[in-house]
Rosetta silent file (secondary structure, phi, psi, omega in degrees, C-alpha in Angstrom):
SEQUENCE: XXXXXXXXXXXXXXXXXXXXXXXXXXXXXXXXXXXXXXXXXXXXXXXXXXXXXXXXXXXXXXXXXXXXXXXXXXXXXXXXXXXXXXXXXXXXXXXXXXXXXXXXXXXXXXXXXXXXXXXXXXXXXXXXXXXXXXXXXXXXXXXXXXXXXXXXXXXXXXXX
SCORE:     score description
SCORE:     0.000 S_00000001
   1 L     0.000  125.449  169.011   91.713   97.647 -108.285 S_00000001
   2 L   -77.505  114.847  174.537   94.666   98.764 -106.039 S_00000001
   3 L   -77.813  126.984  168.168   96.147   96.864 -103.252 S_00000001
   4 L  -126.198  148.661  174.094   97.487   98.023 -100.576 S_00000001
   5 L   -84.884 -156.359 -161.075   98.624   96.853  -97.154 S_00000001
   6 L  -114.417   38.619  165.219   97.685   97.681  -94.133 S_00000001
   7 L  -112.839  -11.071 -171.669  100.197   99.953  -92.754 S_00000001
   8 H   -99.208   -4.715 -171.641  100.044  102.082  -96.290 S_00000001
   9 H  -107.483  -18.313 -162.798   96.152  102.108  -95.478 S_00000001
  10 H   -94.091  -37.830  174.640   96.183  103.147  -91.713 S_00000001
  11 H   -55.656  -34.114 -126.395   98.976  106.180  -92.609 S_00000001
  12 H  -110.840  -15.630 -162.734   96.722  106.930  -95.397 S_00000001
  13 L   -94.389  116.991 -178.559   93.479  107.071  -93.137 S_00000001
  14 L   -84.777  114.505 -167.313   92.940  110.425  -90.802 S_00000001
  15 L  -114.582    9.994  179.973   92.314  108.660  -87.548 S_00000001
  16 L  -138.320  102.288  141.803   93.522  112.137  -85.099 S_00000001
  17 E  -128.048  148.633 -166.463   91.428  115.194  -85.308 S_00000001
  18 E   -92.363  109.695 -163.488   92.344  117.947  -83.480 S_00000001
  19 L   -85.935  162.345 -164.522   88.775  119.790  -82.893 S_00000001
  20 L   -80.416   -0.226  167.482   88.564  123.225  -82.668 S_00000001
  21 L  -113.101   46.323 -162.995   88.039  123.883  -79.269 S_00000001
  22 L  -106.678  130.471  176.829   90.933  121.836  -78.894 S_00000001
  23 E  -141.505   61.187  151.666   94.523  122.693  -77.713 S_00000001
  24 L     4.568  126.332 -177.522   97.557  121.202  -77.694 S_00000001
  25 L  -160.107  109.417 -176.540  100.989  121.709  -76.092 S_00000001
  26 L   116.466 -169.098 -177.652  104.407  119.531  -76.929 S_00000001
  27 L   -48.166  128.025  167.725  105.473  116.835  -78.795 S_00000001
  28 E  -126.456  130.536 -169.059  102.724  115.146  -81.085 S_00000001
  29 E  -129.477  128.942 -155.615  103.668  111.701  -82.642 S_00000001
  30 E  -134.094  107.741  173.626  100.930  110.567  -85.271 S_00000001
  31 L   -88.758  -17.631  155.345  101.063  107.261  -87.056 S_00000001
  32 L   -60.902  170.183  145.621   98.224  107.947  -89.363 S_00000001
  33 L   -26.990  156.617  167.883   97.129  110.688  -90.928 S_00000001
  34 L  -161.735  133.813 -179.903   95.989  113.730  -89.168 S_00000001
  35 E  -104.243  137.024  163.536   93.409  116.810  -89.382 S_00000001
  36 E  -114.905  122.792  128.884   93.948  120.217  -86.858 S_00000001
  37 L  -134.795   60.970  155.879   91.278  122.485  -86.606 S_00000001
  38 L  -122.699 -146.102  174.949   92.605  123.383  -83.571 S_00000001
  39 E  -129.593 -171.242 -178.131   95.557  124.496  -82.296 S_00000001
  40 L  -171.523  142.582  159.774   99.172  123.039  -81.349 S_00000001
  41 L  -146.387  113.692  149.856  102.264  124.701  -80.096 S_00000001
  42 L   135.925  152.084 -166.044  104.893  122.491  -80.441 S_00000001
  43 L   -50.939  141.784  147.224  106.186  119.812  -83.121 S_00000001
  44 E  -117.092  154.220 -165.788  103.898  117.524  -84.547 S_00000001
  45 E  -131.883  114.744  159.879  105.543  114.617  -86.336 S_00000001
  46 E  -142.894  156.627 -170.628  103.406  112.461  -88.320 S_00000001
  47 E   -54.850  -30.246  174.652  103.644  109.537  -90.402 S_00000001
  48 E  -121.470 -139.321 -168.296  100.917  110.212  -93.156 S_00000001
  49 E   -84.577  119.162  163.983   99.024  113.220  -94.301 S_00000001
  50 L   -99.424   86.708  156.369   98.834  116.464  -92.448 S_00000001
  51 L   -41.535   82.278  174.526   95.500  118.771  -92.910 S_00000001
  52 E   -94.076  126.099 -161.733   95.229  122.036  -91.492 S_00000001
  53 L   -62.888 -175.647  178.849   91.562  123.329  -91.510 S_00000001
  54 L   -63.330  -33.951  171.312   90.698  127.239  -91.927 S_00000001
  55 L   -67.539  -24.830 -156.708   90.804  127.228  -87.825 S_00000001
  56 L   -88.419  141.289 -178.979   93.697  124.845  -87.261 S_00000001
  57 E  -126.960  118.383  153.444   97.125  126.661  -85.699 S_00000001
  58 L   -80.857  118.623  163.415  100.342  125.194  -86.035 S_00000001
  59 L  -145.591  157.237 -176.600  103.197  126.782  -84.513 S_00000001
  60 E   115.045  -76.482 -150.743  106.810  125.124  -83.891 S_00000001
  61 E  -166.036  164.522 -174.418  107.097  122.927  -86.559 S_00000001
  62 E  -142.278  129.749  171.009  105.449  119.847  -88.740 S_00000001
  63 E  -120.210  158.163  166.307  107.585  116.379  -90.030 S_00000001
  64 E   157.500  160.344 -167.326  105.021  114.720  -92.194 S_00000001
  65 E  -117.013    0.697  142.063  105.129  113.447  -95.699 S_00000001
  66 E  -128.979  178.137 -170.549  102.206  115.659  -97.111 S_00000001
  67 E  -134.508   84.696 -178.953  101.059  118.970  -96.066 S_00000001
  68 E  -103.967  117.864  174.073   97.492  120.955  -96.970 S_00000001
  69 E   -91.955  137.520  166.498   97.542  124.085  -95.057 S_00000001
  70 L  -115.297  -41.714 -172.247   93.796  125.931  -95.206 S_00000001
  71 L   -73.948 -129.198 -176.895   94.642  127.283  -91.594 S_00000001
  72 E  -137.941  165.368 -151.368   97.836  128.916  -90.406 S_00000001
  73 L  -130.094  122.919  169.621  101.395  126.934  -89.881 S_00000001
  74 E  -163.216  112.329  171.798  104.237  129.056  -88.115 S_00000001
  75 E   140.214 -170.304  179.333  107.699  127.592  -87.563 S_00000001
  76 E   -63.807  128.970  177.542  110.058  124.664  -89.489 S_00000001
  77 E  -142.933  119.156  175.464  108.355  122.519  -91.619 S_00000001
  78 E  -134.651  127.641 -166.992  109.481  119.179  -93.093 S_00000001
  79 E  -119.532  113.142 -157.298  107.770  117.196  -95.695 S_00000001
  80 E   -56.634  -44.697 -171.149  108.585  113.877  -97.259 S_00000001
  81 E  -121.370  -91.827 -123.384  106.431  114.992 -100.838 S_00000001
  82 E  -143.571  116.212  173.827  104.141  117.778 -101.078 S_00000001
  83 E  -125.117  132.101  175.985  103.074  120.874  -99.297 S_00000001
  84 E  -110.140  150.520 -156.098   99.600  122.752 -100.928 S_00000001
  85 E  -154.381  105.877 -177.715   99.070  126.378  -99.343 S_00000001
  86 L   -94.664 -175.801  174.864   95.029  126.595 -100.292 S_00000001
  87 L   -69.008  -24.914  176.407   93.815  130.058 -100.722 S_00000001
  88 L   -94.817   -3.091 -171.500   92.850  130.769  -97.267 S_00000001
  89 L   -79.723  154.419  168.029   96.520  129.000  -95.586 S_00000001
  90 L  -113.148 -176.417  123.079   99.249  130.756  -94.276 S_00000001
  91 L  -148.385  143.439 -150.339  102.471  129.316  -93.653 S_00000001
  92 E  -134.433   96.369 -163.567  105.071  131.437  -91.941 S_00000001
  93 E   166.438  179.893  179.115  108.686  129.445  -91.810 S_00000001
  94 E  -117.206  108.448  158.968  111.311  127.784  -93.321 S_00000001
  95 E  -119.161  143.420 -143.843  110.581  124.642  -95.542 S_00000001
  96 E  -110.148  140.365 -160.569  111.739  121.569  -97.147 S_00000001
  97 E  -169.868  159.126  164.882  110.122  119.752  -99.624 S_00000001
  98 L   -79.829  -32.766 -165.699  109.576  117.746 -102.961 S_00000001
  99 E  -163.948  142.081  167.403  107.136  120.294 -104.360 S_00000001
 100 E  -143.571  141.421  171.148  105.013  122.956 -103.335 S_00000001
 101 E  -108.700  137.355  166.586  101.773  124.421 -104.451 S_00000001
 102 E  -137.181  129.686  163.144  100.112  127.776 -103.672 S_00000001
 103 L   -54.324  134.713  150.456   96.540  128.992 -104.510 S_00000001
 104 L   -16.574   93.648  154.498   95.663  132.345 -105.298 S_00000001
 105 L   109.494   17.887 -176.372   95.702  134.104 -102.515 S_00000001
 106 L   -81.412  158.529 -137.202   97.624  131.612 -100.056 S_00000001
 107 L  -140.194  111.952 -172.191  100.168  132.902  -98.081 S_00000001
 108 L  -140.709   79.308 -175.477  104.271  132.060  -98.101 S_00000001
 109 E  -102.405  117.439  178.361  106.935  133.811  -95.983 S_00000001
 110 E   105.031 -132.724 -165.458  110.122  132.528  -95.689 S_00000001
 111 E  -114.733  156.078  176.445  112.340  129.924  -97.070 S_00000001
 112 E  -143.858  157.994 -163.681  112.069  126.891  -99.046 S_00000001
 113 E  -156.935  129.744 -163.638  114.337  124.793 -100.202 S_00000001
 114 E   -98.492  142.462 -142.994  113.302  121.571 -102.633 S_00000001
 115 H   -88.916  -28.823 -167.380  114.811  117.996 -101.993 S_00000001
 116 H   -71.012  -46.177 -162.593  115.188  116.790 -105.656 S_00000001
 117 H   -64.708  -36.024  155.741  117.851  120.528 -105.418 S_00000001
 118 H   -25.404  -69.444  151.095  119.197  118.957 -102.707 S_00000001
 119 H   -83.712    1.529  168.477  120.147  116.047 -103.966 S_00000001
 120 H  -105.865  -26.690  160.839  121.815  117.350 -106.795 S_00000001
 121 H   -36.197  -91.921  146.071  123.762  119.743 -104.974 S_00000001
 122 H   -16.885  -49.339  158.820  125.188  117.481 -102.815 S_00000001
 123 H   -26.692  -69.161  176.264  125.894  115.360 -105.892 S_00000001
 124 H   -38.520  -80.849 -170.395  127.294  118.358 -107.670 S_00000001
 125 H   -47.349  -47.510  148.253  129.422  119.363 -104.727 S_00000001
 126 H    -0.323 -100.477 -174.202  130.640  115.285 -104.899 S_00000001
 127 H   -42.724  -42.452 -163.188  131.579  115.557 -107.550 S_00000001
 128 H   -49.702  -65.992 -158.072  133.135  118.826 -107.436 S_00000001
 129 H   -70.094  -12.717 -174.481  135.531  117.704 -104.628 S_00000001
 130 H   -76.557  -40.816 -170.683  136.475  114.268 -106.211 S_00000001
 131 H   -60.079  -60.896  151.692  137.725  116.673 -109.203 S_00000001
 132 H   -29.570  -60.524  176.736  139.888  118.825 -106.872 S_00000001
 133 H   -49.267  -74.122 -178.534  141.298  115.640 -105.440 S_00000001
 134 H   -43.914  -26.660 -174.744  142.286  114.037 -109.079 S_00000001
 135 H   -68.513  -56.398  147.730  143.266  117.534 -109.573 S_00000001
 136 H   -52.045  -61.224  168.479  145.465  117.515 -106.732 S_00000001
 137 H   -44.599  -73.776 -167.627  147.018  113.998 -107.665 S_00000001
 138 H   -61.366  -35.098  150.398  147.858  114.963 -110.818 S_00000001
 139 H   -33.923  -46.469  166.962  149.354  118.393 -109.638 S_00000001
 140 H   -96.365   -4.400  132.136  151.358  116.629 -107.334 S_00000001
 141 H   -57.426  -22.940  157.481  152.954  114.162 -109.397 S_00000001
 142 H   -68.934  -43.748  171.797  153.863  116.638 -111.808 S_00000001
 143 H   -45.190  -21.688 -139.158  155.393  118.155 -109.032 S_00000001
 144 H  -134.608  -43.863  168.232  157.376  114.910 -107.901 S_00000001
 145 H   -59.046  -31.697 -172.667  158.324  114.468 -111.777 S_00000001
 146 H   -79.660  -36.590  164.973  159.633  118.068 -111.795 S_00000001
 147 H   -20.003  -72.115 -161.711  161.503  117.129 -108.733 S_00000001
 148 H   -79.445  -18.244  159.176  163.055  114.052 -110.236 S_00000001
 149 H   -44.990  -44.604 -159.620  163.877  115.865 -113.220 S_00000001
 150 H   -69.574  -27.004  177.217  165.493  118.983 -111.568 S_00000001
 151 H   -80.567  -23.345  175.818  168.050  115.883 -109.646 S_00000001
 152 H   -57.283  -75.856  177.812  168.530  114.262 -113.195 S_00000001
 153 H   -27.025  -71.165 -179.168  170.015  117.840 -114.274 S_00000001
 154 H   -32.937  -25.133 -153.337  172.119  118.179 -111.061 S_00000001
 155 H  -103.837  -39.311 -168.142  173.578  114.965 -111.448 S_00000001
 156 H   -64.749  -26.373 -161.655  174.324  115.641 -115.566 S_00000001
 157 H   -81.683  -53.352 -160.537  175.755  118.875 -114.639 S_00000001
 158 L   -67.419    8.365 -166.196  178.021  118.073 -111.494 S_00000001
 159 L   -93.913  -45.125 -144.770  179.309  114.879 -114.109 S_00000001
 160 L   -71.039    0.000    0.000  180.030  117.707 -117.006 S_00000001
């Protein structure tokens, strides 16, 4: 048996559906879960699981930390874990993610870009620039040795 509390049970629980003769417009803030099979125009942001049926219209944008599209999704979409694209989903946009799946015959236009890729980039790039810095240090200290060399000479020579 699992425990959980009760803020991991009320995100986990869809407690907002958007019905299908239902229509949205603006901001939507969700702390739960949430099913559209309706429409929205305009960000919805929610805290648990979003689920858009074969009717449900997104358009602007989605925060949310999973995503099953059945309907259709058009605009920016960002997702803490998971986005599934079923066989009948569209999604039309640019999105960020841990993973994404698409069914046979689901529908994916535009960009995506995956968070674990993210983070290693950034990482990568890190690193990258701390090497160019030591790289620099050491570059310029040879430089500062070749300096003090070139006045050691100067000094042996004007002595000679």
């Amino acid at each position: 048996m699992m425990f959980t509390n009760k803020s991991d049970k009320k995100i986990n629980e869809v407690s907002t559906v958007i019905g299908e003769a239902t229509t949205v417009e603006g901001r939507f803030q969700v702390k739960s879960s949430i099913r559209v099979d309706g429409k929205i125009f305009g960000e919805l942001k929610c805290d648990g699981d979003v689920t858009i049926g074969k009717e449900g219209y997104v358009e602007k944008g989605i925060i949310s930390r999973n995503l099953y599209i059945a309907g259709t999704v058009k605009g920016n979409v960002k997702v803490q874990n998971k986005v599934h694209i079923l066989e009948s989903g569209h999604l039309d946009g640019a999105v960020e993610m841990k993973s994404i799946i698409i069914d046979e015959n689901g529908h994916f236009h535009g960009r995506s870009i995956m968070k674990n890729n993210i983070d290693k980039i950034t990482a990568m790039k890190s690193k990258k620039n701390n090497i160019v810095e030591i790289e620099k240090s050491i570059s310029d200290k040879e430089s500062d040795t070749a300096t003090e060399k070139e006045k050691d000479n100067n000094l042996v020579d004007q002595h000679q």
